[in-house]
FISE-470390 format. One line per 3 residues: their letters; for each residue x, z, y of C-alpha. Coordinates in steps of 0.05 Angstrom, whole numbers. Layout:
BEGIN
a	X:Z:Y  ...
//
This chain:
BEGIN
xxx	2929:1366:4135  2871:1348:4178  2832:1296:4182
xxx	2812:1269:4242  2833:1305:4317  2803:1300:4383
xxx	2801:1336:4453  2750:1369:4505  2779:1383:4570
xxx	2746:1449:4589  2755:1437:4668  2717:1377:4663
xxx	2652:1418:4630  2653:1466:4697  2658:1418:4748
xxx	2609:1364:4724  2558:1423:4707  2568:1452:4767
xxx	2624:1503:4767  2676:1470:4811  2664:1466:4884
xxx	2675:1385:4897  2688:1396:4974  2756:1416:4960
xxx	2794:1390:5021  2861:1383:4983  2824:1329:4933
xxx	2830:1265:4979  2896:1281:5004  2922:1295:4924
xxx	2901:1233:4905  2928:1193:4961  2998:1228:4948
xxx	3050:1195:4906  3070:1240:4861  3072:1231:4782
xxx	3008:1253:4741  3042:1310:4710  3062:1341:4786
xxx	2973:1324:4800  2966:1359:4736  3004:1424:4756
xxx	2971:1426:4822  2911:1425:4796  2927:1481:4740
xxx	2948:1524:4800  2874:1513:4834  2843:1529:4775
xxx	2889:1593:4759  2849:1626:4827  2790:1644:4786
xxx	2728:1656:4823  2747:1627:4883  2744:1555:4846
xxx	2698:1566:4796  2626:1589:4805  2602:1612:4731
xxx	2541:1647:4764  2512:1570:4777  2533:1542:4710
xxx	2480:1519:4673  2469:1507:4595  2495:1438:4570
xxx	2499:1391:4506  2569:1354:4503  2566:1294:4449
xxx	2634:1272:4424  2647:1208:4395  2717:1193:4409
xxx	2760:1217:4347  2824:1199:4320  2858:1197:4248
xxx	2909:1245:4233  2973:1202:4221  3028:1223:4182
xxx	3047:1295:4145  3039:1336:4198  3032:1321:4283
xxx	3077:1359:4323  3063:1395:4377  3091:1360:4424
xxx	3058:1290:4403  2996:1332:4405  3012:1340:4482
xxx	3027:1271:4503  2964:1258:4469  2925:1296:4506
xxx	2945:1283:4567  2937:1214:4554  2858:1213:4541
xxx	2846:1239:4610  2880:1176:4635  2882:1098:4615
xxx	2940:1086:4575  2958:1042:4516  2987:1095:4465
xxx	2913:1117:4453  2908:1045:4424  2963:1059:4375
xxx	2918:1111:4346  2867:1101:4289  2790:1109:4302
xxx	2750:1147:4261  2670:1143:4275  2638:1207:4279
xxx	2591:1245:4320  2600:1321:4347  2556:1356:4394
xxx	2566:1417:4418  2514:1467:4460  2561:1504:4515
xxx	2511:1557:4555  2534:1623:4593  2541:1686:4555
xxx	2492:1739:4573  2521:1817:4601  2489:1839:4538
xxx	2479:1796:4481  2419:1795:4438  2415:1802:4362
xxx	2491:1820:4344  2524:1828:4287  2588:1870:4279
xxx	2648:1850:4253  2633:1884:4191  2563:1836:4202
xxx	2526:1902:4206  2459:1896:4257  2463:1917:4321
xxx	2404:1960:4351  2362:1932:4379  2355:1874:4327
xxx	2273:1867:4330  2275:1800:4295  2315:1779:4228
xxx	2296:1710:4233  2332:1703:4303  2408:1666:4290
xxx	2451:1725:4310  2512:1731:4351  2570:1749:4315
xxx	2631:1792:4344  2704:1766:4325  2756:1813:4302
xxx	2817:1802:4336  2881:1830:4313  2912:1880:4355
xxx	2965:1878:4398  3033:1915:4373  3048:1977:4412
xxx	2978:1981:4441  2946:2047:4416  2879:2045:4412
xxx	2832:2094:4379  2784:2068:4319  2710:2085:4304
xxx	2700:2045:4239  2735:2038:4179  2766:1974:4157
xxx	2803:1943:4099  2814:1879:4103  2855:1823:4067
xxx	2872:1758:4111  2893:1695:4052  2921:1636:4086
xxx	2934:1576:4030  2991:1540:4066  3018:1483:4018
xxx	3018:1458:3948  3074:1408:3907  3036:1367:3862
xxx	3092:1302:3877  3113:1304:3799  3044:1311:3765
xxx	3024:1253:3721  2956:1220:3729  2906:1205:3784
xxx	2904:1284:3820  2906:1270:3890  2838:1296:3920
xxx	2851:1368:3915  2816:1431:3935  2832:1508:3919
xxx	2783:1554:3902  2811:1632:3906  2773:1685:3878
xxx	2790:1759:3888  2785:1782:3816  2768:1853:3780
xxx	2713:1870:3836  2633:1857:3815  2609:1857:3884
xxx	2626:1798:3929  2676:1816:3980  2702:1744:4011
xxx	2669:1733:4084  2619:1675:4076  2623:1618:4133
xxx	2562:1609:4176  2522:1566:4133  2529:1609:4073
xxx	2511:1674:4048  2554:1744:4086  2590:1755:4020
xxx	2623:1709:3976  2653:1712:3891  2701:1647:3914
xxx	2724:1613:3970  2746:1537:3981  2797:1498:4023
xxx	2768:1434:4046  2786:1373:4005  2848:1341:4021
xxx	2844:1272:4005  2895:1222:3967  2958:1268:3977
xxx	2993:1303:3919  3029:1357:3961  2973:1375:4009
xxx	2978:1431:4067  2926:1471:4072  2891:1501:4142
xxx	2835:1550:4122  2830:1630:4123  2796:1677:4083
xxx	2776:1743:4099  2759:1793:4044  2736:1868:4052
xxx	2774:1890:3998  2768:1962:3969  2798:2026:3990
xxx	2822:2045:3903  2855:1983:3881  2885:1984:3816
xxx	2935:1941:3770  2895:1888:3752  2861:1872:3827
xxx	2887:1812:3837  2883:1744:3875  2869:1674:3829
xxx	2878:1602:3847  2842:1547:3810  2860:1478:3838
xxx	2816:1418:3833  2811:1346:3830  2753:1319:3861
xxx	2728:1247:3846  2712:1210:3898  2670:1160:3854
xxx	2634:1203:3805  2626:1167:3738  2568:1183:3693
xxx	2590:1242:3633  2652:1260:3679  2651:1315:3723
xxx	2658:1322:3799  2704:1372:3799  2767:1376:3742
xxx	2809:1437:3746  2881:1418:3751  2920:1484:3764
xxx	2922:1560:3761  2961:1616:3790  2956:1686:3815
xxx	2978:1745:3853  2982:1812:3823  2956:1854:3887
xxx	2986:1925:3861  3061:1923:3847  3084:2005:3833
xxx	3026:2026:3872  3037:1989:3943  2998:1928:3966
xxx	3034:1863:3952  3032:1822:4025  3078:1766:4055
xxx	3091:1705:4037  3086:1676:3962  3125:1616:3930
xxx	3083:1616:3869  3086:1573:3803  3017:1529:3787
xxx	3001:1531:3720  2971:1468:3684  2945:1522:3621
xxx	2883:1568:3638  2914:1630:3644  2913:1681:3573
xxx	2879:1738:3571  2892:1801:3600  2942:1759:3654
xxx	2928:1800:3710  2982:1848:3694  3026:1794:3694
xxx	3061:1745:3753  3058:1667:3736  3129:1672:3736
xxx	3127:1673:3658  3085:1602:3650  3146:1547:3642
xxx	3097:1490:3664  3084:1495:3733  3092:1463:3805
xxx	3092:1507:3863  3044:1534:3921  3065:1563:3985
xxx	3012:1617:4002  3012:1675:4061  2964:1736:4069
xxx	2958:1790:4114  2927:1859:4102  2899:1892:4158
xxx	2879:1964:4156  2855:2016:4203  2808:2073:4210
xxx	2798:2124:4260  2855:2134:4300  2894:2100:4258
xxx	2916:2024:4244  2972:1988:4202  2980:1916:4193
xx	3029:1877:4161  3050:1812:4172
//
């Protein structure tokens, strides 16, 4: 579940930086009209939906935006239609913003316009591209979207990738104080990292984390991991899930972090890649030796995680990817 949630309006950005022409003629008149905000709101959704005629990108110029108003997030989970009356509601005065929790914190964020050509690029594979005079330089780094179905398109570069998305965990009948949990998943029987490492960290990663979900014993989980898995897996490849506690008041001979859970996921089952979505047992043992060949199925302790992953393959001329 996440912690704290706020909004930028993006229309805002261009027209205070200089991207919106401000002599529209229709503006005076709109505002003098009585209609309802959300009929204002549309009409100005269709103004913005003529492209270039509104919006001047050629003039925009780099900008620092500094956020300060965030807001706790309350309950299990906030639907998505809360999540629009929300919204719409910090662009005007209105008390249900007042109903909502603070939390103080600080973003800023640099918006500037993208060059035809950018400099110092990485791949999606995080491979340099020419010309990359300068390793020092923070590069630019090209997302890998998943393709549309039915759209044939050729491919120039081998991939084989493995998408993990943690989704849940039941922890509501475990004894004791476990209630600030995180999940580290490892993709096991590989000696080379293969996990994607997050900005601040190294390309490759052994392990991967979920942020740390605090004081809730059957957390839901938001994060993905991308792994470059190999092309010759065998039997005992496979996925594991070690579940922490960590203490929020670290006492002195106790650790930070106590491991509260195990599981696993067998990635080879007779000779096809296991994807979809897992209901797996936790167990509260460290798994035995030699488990890999086995499903947590067999460990009577347990609670229960809700995982999904996605494998996504394709080479040249070629591309499968299964949900």
């Amino acid at each position: 579940m996440p912690f704290a949630w706020t909004a930028i309006h993006l229309v805002n950005i261009v027209s205070s930086v200089g991207g919106l022409d401000r002599s529209d003629p229709d503006s005076d008149s709109e505002r003098k009209s009585h209609g309802t905000w959300n009929e204002r709101k549309k009409k100005g959704f269709e103004r913005m939906s003529v492209g270039e005629e509104m919006c001047n990108f050629a003039t925009f110029r780099p900008a620092t935006l500094t956020v300060t108003n965030f807001f706790k997030q309350e309950g299990d989970r906030l639907s998505d239609e809360d999540l629009y009356k929300f919204l719409a509601d910090m662009r005007r005065p209105s008390s249900v913003l007042r109903r909502l929790r603070p939390v103080t914190a600080q973003l800023k964020i640099d918006i500037s316009p993208a060059p035809d050509s950018p400099h110092y690029c990485l791949s999606p594979e995080l491979l340099h591209v020419k010309p990359y005079p300068d390793l020092r330089v923070r590069p630019t780094k090209e997302v890998l979207e998943f393709p549309a179905r039915n759209v044939y398109t050729p491919h120039t570069t081998y991939r084989n990738l493995l998408y993990v998305y943690p989704q849940s965990l039941n922890f509501s009948s475990r004894q004791g104080s476990v209630r600030n949990i995180a999940v580290k998943v490892q993709f096991m029987q590989e000696k080379i990292p293969v996990i994607f490492g997050k900005s601040s960290c190294a390309e490759f990663m052994k392990e991967a984390y979920t942020p740390i979900i605090y004081h809730n014993k059957s957390p839901e989980f938001y994060e993905e991991m991308k792994m470059k898995i190999p092309a010759n897996l065998t039997d005992n490849h496979h996925l594991l899930f070690t579940f922490y506690h960590i203490s929020c008041q670290p006492k002195q001979n106790t650790p930070l972090e106590t491991p509260v859970g195990y599981t696993w996921i067998p990635l080879m089952q007779h000779g096809r890649l296991r994807t979809g979505s897992f209901s797996l047992p936790v167990s509260v043992e460290k798994p035995p030796p030699s488990y890999s060949v086995l499903t947590p199925d067999v460990i009577f302790h347990f609670f229960y995680l809700s995982s999904h992953y996605t494998h996504h393959n394709c080479k040249t001329n070629s591309h499968l990817k299964t949900p």
